[in-house]
Structures are given as structure tokens and as C-alpha cells.
N, C-alpha and C positions, 0 to 999 in steps of 0.2 A: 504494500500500500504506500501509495508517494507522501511524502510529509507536507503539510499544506504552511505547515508557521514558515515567515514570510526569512529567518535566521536559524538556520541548524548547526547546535553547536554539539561535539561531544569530544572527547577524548580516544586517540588512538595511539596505542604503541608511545608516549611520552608526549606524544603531538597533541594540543589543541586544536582542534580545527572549526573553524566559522563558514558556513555554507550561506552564502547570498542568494537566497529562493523565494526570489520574485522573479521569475523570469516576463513575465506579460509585460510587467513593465521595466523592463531592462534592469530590475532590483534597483529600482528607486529608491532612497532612502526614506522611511516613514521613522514617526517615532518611536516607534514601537520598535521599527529594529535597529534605532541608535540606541534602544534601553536592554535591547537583548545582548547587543556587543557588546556595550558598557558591563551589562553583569557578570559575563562569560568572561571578558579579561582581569575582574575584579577577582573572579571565583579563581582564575590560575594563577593569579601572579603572586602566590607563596603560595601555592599548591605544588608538592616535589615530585610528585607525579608528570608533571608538565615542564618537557625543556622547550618548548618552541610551539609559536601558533602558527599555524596558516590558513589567510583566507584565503579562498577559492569561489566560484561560481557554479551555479547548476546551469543555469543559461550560455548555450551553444554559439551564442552572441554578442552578451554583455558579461564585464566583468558588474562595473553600476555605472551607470547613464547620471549620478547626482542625486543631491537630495530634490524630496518631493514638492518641489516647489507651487504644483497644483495646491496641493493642501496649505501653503502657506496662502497662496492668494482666495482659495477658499476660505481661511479663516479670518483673510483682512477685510472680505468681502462680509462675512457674518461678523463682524466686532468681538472677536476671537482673539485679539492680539497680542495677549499673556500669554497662552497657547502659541504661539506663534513665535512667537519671544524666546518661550522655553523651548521650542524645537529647537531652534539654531542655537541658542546657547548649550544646550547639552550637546548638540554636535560637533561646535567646536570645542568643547569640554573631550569629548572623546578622539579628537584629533591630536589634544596635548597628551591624554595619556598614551593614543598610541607611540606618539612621539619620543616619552620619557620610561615606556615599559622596559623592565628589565632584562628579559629575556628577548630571545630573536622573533620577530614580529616578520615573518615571510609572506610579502601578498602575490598571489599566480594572476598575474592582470592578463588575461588569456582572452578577449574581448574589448570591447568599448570603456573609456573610461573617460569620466568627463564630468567636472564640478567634482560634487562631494565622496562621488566616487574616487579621485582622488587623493584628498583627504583622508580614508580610511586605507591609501595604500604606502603613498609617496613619504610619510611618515615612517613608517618601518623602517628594521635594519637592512631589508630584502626586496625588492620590490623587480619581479622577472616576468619577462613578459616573452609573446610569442609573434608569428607572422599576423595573428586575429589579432594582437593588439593596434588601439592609438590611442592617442590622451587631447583632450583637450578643455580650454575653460568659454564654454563659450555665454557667459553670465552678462554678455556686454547687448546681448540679441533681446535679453526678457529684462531689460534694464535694471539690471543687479550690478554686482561689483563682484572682479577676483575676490576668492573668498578662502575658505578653510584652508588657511595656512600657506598657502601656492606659491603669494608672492613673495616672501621669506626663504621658503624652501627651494622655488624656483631659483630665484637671483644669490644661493648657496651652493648650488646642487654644481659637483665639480665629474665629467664623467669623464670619457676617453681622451675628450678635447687635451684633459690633465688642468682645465682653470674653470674658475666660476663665471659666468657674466651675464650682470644685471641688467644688461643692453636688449642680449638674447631671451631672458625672462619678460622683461617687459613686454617686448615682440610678439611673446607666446601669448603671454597670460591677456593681453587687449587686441588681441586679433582674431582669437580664438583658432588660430591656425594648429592643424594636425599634426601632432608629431607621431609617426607610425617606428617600428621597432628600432630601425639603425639612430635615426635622429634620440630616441630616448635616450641610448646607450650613451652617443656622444654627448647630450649637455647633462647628463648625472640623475633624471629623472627613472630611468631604471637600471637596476645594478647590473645584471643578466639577461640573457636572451638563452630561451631553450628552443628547439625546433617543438619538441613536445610536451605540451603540459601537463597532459594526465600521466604520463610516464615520468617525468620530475616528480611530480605529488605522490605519484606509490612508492620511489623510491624514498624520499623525502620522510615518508611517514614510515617505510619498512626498516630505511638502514643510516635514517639521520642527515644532517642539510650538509656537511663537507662531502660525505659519497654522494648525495643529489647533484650537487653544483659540479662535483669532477665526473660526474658521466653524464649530465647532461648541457653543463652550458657549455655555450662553443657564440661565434660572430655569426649576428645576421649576415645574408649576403647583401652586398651592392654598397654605394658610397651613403652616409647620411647629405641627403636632399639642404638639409643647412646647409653646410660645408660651402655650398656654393654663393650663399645669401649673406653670409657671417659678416663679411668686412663692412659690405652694405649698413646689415641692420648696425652693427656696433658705432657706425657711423653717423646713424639719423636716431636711433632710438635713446643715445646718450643724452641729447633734450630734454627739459624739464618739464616743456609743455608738448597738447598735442599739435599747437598749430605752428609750432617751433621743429617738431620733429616731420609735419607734411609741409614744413616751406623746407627743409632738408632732404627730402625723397625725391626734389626736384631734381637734383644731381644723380639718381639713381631709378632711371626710367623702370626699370622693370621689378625691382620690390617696391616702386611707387604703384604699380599699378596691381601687386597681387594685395597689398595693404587696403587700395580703395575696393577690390572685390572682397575681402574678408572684413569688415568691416562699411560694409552699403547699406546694413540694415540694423546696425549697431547705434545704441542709446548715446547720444551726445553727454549728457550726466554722468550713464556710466563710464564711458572714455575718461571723463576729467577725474571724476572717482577714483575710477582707475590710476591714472598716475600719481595721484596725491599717494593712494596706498601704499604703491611701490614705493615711493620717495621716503616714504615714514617707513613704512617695513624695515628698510634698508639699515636702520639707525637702531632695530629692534637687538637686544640682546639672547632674547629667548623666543623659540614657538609662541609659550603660552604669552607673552606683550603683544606679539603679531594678533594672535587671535581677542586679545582682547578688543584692540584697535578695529578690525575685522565685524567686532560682535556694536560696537557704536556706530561703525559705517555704514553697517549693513541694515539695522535700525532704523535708521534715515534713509537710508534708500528705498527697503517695502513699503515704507509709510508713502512714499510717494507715488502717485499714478501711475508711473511710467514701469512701474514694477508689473501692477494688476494688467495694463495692457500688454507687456512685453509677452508675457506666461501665458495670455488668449491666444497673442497671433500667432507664438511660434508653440505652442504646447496643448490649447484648450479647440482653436476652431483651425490653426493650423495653415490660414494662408499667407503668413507672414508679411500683415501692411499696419504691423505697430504704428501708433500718433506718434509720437515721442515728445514731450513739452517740456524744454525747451525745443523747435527742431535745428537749431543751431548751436554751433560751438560756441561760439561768443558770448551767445546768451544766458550761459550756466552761470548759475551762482557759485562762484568756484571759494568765496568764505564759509558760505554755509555748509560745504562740505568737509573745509576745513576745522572747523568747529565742533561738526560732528567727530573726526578722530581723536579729538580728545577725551582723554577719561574725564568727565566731568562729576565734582564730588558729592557722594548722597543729600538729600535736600532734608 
């Protein structure tokens, strides 16, 4: 009989293991199963039984497609917004602890990964992916803002390139552009690549993660797709603003022009959002200040309209002709956003 709970957790052979079983919906994140993870890693993390967890997916397709943002804009819509509150707060709540867990945190991102999906991977000490993998943040489409943790992690994350760069993060994180396996490897967003995922995980779980990793990872093929964009982006996305970094794409005709397609139908707000975050990320000393930052910006963002329309056009009716208000760049109140990343003191 198949298991219908939307998180299956149990213990195997020392291994924890967390099964993402929403497949209908690409295992969306609901609260319910950011409270099922949260307990399952509570329940292992001095449990001696358990030297290692890994998530995995039942879905043939997605690793998670992001938190359930339907339900967030269902509850802003019904004056739910405690509930709503506490969703995303306990989410990034559970990004820090994956972040800070003691033991090896292995995510098999063997599918789609994208928003908060993320978040529950890119944290770990492990994060391996396959040919069905991409990642991407595309929170800038249903006017949101990079979120759980990304753009901290991103503008750290040091892969094959052998350096970090904040240039390349930014890029990613407000373009929402795809990074499929070789590109992970190279900017440090996954540690490994296996040709096979289910055969990594039985190893993984039969004979432990040094015998997993020496017989199954090895190089994707082909060059990473960056590699060729890099001096580009590091060159226009070093700008502070965005209309700073598209009066600099001027000199680079052809990442000027995949930047205006990845960004045609992206929220003016969240673009500026967006970089403010980054900018402040950058200065962050820990995950959890990132996320706190993340949990006020993000605050101010649902609250605005451009949140509830964004999540109709591209997720609820699907024909992607979001209003966006402000619908220009100039136009954004780029203090008030400001304002909102500060932690402001209990009243």
C-alpha cells in the first residue's frame, strides 16, 4: 500500500532518511511537511543510531519545485497572515538547522529544484545531483524575493571554478536562470554528480557515504554553459543597482539579451529587493542573520499585491500576464524596502 503522508521518514541501516511524497505537486513544501522534517531531524540529531540523513524524492520528476506559495497567497487572501507568517518562518527556521546539523545532511537532488526546494538541500554537507537535475530561484516571476538562505549560500558556495562569486550569485538568484548539472558543480551549489541516483542511495544507505561517493560520483559530461558567460556576468553584475548593471550589458550584447528574456516577466520590486538582499546578505556573518533578514523582507513583500498577482499568473490560472505595480524600475520605492531589512525592535 503506497504511503499517502505528504514526508516519509524512517531509519535505515544508520541512515535517516526523509522521502519528499508529494509528487502531484512536485512536493511543494506545505507546513505540514516543514513540521514533519523539522521533527525527524530533531528526533536524530542525538539519536546514535543515526550517522547520516538523506533526502530523497519519490517523484520521477521533482526533487521540490519550492514552498507552497499557493497556500501562502490563499491565506493572505483569507486574513490568515499569522499562519502565513508562521509558514515561512518555520521554514527558514528549518533551513538554519539544516545548515548547522551535526551530522552529514546528504540531499539526492535527482529532479527539479527550485525556491525552497533549495533551501532544504543547498544547506547540507552533501548536496548531489544527476543529468534530471536543475536549480533554480525563480521568486522574481510571482513577485517575491530570493529567499531561504540562497543568496548567502549562493555568493559563498566555492565549486570546481576553486572561488566564490557574488557577481555569479546574483546573476543566478534574479534571473532565475537554470543551472543544470555541470554548471552546479562548477559554482559550488552541488558537491557531486552521480550518473545514478537510486544506485548512490542503496549504496549510501547499504555500505555508508565514503563507499557511495567512490563508486558512484565521477564528472558530468560537457563544459558548464557558465564558463562561457562568466567574465560577462562578473563584469555587469558587480553593480549595485539594476539599472546600473542593464546600462553595463550594453557592452555585452549577448548576456544582455538572455538577461532581458529571463527576466520579461519579472516583478520590478522584486528585482530591487533583490539586490538590496544580496548586498546585505553579503555582510551577513551566519545562515541564520541571512535568514532573519530574508524573514522581514519577505514580510513586506507578501503583504504586497504584487505577491497575490504574481502566484495567479504564473501558478493559480497560469497564463503569465502578472500587473506588477510598480510597472517600472524607477518607480520602486527602493527605502521602503530598505527599511524593511532591518530587524526592527519589539514594540
Amino acid at each position: 500500500m503506497t504511503n499517502a503522508a505528504p514526508i516519509v521518514s524512517s531509519i535505515r541501516n544508520h541512515t535517516g532518511v526523509i522521502e519528499l511524497n508529494r509528487p502531484k505537486a512536485l512536493n511543494s513544501l506545505t507546513p505540514e511537511m516543514v513540521a514533519l522534517i523539522a521533527a525527524a531531524l530533531a528526533q536524530w540529531r542525538d539519536c546514535d543510531e543515526v550517522e547520516q540523513v538523506l533526502f530523497t524524492s519519490t517523484s520521477p520528476k521533482a526533487y521540490c519545485a519550492g514552498g507552497d506559495v499557493r497556500y501562502a497567497r490563499e491565506g493572505i487572501q483569507g486574513g490568515t497572515l499569522e499562519d502565513v507568517d508562521n509558514f515561512f518562518a518555520e521554514e527558514y527556521t528549518l533551513n538554519g538547522d539544516i545548515a548547522e546539523y551535526p551530522k552529514p545532511v546528504i540531499a539526492l537532488i535527482d529532479g527539479i529544484a527550485m525556491g525552497g526546494g533549495l533551501g532544504i538541500s543547498v544547506h547540507g554537507s552533501h548536496r548531489v545531483i544527476t543529468d534530471k537535475t536543475f536549480a533554480s530561484m525563480p521568486e522574481m516571476n510571482i513577485g517575491y524575493v530570493t529567499d531561504v538562505g540562497m543568496a548567502y549560500a549562493a555568493q559563498r558556495a566555492v565549486g570546481t571554478r576553486g572561488k566564490a562569486s557574488p557577481e555569479l550569485a546574483k546573476f543566478w538568484g534574479i534571473t532565475g536562470y537554470r543551472m543544470y548539472a555541470a554548471d552546479l558543480l562548477w559554482t559550488g551549489l552541488a558537491t557531486h554528480y552521480v550518473p545514478d541516483g537510486e544506485a548512490f542511495a542503496t549504496t549510501l544507505i547499504e555500505q555508508g557515504l565514503a563507499t557511495a561517493l567512490a563508486r558512484h560520483a565521477t564528472a558530468p559530461a560537457g563544459d558548464p554553459p557558465l564558463t562561457g558567460l562568466v567574465e560577462a556576468i562578473e563584469d555587469t553584475f558587480c553593480q549595485d543597482s539594476w539599472q546600473d548593471i542593464t546600462a553595463a550589458l550594453e557592452g555585452h550584447p549577448e548576456l544582455k539579451q538572455l538577461v532581458a528574456e529571463l527576466t520579461a516577466q519579472a516583478c520590478p520590486t522584486s528585482i530591487v529587493a533583490a539586490m538590496e538582499l544580496f548586498r546585505a546578505e553579503q555582510e551577513c556573518s551566519s545562515v541564520r542573520e541571512a535568514l532573519d533578514l530574508e524573514t522581514n523582507l519577505g514580510a513586506f513583500m507578501y503583504r504586497r499585491a504584487d505577491f497575490a498577482e504574481g502566484v495567479r499568473a504564473v501558478l493559480v490560472d497560469k497564463p503569465n500576464d502578472a500587473a506588477f505595480e510598480p510597472a517600472a524600475l524607477d518607480d520602486v520605492d527602493v527605502e521602503a524596502i530598505r527599511a524593511a531589512l532591518h530587524v526592527h525592535p519589539a514594540k
